[in-house]
Jmol script that loads the backbone (N, CA, C; Angstrom):
load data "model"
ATOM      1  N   UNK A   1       0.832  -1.168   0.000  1.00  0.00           N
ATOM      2  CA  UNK A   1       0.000   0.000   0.000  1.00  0.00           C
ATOM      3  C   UNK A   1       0.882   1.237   0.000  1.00  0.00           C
ATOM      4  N   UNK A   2       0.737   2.173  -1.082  1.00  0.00           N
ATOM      5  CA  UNK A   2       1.328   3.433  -0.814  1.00  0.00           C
ATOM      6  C   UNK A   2       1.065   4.185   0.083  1.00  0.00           C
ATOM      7  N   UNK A   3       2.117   5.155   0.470  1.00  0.00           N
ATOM      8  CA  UNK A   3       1.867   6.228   1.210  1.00  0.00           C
ATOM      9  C   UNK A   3       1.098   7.052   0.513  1.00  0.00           C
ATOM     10  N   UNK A   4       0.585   7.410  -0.553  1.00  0.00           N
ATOM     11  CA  UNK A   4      -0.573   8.429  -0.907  1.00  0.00           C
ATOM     12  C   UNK A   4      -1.966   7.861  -0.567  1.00  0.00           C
ATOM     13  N   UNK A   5      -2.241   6.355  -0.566  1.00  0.00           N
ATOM     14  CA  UNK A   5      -3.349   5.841  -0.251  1.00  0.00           C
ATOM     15  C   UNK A   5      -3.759   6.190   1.673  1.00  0.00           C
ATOM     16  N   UNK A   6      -2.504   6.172   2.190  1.00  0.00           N
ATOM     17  CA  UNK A   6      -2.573   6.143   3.111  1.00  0.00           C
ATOM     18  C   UNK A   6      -2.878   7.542   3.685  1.00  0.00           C
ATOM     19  N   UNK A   7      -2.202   8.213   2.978  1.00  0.00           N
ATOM     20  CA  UNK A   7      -2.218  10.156   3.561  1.00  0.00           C
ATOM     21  C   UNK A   7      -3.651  10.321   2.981  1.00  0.00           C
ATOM     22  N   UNK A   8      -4.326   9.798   1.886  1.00  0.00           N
ATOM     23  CA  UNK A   8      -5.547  10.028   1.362  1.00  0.00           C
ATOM     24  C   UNK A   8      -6.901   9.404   2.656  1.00  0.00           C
ATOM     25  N   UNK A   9      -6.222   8.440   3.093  1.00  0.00           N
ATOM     26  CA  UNK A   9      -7.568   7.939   3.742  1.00  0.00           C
ATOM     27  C   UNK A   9      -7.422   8.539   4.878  1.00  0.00           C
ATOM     28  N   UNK A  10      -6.387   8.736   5.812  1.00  0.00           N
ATOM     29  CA  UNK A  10      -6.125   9.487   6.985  1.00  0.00           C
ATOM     30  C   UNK A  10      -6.944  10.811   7.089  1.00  0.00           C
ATOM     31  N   UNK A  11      -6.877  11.342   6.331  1.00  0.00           N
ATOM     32  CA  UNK A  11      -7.450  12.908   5.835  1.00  0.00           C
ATOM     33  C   UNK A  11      -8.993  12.532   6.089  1.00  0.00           C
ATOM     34  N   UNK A  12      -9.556  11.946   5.154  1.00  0.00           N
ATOM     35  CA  UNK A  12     -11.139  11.393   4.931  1.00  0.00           C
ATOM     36  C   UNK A  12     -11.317  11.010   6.429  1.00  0.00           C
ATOM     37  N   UNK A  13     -10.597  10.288   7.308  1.00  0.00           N
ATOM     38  CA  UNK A  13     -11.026  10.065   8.652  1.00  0.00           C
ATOM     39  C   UNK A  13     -11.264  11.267   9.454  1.00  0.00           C
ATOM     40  N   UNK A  14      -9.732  11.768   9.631  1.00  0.00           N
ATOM     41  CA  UNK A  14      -9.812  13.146  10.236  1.00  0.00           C
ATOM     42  C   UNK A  14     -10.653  14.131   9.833  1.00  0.00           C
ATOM     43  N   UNK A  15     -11.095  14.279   8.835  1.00  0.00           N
ATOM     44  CA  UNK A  15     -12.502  15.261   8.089  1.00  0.00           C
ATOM     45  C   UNK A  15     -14.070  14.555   8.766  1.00  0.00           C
ATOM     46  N   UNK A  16     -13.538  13.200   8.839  1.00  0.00           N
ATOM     47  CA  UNK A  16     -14.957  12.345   9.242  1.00  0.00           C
ATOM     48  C   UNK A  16     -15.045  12.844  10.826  1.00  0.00           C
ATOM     49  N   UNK A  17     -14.448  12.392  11.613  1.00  0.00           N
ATOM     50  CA  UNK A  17     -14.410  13.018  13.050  1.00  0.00           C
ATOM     51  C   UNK A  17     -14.061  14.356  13.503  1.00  0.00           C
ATOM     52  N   UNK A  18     -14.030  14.862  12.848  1.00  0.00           N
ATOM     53  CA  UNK A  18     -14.219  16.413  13.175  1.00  0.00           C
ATOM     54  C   UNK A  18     -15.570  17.195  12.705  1.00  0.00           C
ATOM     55  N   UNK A  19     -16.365  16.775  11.685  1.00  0.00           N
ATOM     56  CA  UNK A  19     -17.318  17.274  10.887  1.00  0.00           C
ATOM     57  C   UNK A  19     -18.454  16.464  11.282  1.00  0.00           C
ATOM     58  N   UNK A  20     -18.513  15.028  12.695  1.00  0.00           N
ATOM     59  CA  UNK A  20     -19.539  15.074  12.604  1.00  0.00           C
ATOM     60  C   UNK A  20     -20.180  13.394  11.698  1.00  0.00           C
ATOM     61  N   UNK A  21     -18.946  13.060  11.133  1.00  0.00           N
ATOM     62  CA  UNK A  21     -19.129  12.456  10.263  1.00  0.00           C
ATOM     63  C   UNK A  21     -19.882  12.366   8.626  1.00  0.00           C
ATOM     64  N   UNK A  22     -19.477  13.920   8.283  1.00  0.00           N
ATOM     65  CA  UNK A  22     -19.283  14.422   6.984  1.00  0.00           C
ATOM     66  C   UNK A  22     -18.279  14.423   6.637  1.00  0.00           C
ATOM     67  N   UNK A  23     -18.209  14.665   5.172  1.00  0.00           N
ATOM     68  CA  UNK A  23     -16.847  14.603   4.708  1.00  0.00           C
ATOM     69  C   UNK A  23     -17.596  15.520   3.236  1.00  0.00           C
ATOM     70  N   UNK A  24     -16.309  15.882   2.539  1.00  0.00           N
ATOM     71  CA  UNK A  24     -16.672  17.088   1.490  1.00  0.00           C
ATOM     72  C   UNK A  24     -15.686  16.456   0.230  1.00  0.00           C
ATOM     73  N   UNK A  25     -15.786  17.280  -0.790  1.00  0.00           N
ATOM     74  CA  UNK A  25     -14.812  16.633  -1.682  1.00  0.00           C
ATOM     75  C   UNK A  25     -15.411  15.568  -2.721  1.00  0.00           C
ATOM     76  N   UNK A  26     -14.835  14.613  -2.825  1.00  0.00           N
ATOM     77  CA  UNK A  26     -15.403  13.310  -3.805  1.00  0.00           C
ATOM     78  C   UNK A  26     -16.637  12.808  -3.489  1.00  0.00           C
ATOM     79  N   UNK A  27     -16.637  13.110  -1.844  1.00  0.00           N
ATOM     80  CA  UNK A  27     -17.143  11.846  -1.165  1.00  0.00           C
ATOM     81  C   UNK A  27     -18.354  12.847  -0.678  1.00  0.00           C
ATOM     82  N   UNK A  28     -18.429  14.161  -1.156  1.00  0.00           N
ATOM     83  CA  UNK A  28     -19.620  15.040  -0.525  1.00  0.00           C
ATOM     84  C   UNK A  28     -21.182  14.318  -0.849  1.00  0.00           C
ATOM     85  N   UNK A  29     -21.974  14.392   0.501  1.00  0.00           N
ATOM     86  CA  UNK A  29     -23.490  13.852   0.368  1.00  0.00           C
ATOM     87  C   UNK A  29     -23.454  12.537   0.084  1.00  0.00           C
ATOM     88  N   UNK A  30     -22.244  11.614   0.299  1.00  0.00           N
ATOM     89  CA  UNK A  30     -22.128  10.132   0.353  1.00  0.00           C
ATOM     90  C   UNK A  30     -21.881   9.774   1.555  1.00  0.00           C
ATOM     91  N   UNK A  31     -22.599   8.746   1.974  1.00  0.00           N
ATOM     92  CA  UNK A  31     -22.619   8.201   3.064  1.00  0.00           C
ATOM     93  C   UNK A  31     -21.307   7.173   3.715  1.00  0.00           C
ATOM     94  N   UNK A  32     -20.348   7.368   4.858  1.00  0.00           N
ATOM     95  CA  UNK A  32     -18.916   7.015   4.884  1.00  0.00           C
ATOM     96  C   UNK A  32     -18.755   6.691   5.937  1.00  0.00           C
ATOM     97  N   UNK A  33     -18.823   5.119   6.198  1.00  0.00           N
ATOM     98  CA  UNK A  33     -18.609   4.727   7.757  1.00  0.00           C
ATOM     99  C   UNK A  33     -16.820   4.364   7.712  1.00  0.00           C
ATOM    100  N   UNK A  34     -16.620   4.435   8.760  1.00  0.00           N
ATOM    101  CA  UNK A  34     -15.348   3.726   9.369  1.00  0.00           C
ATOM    102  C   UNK A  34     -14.678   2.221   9.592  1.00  0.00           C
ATOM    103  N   UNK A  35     -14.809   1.490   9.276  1.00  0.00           N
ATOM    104  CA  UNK A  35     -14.939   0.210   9.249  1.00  0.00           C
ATOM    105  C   UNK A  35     -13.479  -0.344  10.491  1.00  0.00           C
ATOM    106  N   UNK A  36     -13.248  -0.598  11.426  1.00  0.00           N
ATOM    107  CA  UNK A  36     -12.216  -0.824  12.297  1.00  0.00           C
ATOM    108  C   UNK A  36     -12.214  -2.330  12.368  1.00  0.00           C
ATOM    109  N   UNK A  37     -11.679  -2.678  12.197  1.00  0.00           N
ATOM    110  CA  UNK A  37     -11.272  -4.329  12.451  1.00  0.00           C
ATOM    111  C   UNK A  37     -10.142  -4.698  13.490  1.00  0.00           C
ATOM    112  N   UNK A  38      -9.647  -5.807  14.101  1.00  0.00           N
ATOM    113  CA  UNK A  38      -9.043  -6.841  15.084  1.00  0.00           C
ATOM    114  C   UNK A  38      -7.892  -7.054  13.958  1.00  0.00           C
ATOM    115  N   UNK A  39      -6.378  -7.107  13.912  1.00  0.00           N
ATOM    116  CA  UNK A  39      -5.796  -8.701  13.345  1.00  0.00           C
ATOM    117  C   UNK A  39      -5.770  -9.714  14.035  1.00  0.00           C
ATOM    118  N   UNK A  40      -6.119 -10.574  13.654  1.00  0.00           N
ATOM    119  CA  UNK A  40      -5.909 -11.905  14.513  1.00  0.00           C
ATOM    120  C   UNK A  40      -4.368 -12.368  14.711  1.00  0.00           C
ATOM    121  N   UNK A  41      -3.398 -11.944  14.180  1.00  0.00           N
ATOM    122  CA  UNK A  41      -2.197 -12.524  14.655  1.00  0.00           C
ATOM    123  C   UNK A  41      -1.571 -10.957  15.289  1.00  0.00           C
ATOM    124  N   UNK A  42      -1.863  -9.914  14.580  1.00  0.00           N
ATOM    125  CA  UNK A  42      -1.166  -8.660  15.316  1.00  0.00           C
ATOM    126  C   UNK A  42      -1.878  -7.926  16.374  1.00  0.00           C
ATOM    127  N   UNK A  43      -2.976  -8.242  16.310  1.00  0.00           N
ATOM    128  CA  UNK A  43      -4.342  -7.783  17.362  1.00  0.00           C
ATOM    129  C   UNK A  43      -4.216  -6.045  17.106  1.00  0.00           C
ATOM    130  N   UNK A  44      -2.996  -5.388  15.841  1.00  0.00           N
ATOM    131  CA  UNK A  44      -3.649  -3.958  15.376  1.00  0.00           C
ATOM    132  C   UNK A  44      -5.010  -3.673  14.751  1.00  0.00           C
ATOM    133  N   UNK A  45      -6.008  -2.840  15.071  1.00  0.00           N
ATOM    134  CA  UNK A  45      -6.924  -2.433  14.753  1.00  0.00           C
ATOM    135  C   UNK A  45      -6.859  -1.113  13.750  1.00  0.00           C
ATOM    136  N   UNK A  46      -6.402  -1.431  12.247  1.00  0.00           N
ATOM    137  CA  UNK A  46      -6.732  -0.736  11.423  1.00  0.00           C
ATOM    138  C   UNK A  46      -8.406   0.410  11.290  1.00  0.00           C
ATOM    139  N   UNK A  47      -8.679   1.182  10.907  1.00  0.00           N
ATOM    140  CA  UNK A  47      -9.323   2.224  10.439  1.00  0.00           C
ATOM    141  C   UNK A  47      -9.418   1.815   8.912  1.00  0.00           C
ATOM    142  N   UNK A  48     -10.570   1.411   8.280  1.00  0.00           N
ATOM    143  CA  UNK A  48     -10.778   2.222   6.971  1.00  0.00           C
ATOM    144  C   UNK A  48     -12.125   2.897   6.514  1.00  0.00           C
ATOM    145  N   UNK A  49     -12.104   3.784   5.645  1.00  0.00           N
ATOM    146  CA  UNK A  49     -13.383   4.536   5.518  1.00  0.00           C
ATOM    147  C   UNK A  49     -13.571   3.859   4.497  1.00  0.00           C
ATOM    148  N   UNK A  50     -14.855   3.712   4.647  1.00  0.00           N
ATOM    149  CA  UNK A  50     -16.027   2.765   3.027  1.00  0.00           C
ATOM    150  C   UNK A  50     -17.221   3.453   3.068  1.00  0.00           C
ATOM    151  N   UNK A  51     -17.338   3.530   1.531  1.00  0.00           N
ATOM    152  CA  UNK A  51     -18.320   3.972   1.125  1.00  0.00           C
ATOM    153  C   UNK A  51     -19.598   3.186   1.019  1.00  0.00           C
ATOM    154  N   UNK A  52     -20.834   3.558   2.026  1.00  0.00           N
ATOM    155  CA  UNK A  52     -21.652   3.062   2.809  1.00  0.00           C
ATOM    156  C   UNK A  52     -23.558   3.013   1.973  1.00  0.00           C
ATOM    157  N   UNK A  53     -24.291   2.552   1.829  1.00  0.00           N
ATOM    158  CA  UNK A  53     -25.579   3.134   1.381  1.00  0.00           C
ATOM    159  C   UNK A  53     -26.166   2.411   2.190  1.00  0.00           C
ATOM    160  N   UNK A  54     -27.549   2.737   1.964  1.00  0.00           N
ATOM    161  CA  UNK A  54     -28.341   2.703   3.205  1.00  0.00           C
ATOM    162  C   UNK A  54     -29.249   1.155   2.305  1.00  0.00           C
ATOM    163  N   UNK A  55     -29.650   0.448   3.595  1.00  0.00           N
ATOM    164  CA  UNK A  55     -30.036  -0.634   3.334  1.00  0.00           C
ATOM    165  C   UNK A  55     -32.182  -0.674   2.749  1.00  0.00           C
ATOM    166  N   UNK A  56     -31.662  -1.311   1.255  1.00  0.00           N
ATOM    167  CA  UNK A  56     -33.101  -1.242   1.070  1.00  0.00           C
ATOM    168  C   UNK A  56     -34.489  -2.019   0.988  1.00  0.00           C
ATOM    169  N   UNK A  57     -33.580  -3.471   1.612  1.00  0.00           N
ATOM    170  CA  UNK A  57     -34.140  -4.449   1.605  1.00  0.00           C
ATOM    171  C   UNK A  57     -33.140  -5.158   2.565  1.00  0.00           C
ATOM    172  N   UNK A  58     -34.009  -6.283   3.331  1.00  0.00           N
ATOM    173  CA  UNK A  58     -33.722  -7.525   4.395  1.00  0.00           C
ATOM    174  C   UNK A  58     -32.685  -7.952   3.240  1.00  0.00           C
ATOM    175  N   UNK A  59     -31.445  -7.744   3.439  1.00  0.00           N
ATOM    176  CA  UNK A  59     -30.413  -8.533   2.973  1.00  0.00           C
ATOM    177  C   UNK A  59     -29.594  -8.320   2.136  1.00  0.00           C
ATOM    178  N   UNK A  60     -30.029  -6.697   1.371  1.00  0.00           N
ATOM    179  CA  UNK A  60     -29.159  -5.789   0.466  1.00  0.00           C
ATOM    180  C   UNK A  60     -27.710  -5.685   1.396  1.00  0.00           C
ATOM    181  N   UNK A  61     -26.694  -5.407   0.822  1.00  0.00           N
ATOM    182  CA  UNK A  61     -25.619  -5.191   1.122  1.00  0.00           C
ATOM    183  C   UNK A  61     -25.817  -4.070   1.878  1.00  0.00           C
ATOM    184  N   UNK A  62     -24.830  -3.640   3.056  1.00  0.00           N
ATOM    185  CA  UNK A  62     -24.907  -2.039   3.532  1.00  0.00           C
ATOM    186  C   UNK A  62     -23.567  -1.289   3.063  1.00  0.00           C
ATOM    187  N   UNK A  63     -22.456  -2.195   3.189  1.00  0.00           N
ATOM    188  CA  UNK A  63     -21.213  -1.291   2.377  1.00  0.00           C
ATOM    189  C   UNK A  63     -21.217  -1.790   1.352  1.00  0.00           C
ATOM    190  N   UNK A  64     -20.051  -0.994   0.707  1.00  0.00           N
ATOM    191  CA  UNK A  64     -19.822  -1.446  -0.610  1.00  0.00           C
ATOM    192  C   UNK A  64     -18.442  -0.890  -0.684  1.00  0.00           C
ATOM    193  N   UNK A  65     -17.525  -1.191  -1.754  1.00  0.00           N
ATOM    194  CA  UNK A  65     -16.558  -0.976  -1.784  1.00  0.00           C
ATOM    195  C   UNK A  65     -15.235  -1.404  -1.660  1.00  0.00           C
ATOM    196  N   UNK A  66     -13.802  -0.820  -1.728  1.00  0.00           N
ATOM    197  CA  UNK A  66     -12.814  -0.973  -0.771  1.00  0.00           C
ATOM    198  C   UNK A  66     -12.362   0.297  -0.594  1.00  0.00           C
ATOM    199  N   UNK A  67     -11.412  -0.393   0.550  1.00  0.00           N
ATOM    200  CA  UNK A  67     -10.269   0.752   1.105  1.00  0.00           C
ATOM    201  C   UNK A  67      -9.278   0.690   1.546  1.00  0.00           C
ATOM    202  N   UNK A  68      -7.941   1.448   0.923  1.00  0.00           N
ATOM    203  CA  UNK A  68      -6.983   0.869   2.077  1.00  0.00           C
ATOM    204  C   UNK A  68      -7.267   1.122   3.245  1.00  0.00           C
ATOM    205  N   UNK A  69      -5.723   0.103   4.239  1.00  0.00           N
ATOM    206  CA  UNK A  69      -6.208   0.212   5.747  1.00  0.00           C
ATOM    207  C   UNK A  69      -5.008   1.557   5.637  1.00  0.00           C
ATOM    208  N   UNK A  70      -5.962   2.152   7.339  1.00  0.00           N
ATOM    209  CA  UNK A  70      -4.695   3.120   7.790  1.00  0.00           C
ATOM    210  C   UNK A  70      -4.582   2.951   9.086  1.00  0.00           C
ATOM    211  N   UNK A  71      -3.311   2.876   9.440  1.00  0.00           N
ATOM    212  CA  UNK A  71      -2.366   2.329  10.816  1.00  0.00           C
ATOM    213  C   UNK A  71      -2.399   3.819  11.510  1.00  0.00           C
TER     214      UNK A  71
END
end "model"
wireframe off; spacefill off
backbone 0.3
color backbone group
């Protein structure tokens, strides 16, 4: 994973928790959860932001997407 992926998603977080959980830019009026996960062998808990829609049916997907992780 590059360091631009990484300085890119860091930003989108820090915009996410300061605003409330808005964000502006690409991602303006799109819905952007945080996704935090466990490693099972490193037990670090990565951060990534994914691009999220709202569920429209019993069993539609709720994210979608990828993202890199950020440490």
């Amino acid at each position: 994973m590059t360091d631009q992926i990484l300085d890119f998603n860091q930003k989108i977080i820090a915009e996410f928790r300061a605003n409330g959980g808005v964000v502006g830019g690409m991602f303006e009026g799109r819905n952007i959860l945080l996704l935090t996960t466990v490693g099972a062998k490193s037990g670090g808990r990565p951060v990534r932001p994914v691009p999220a829609r709202a569920r429209g049916r019993p069993g539609d997907p709720g994210a979608g997407g990828e993202a890199a992780v950020v440490r």
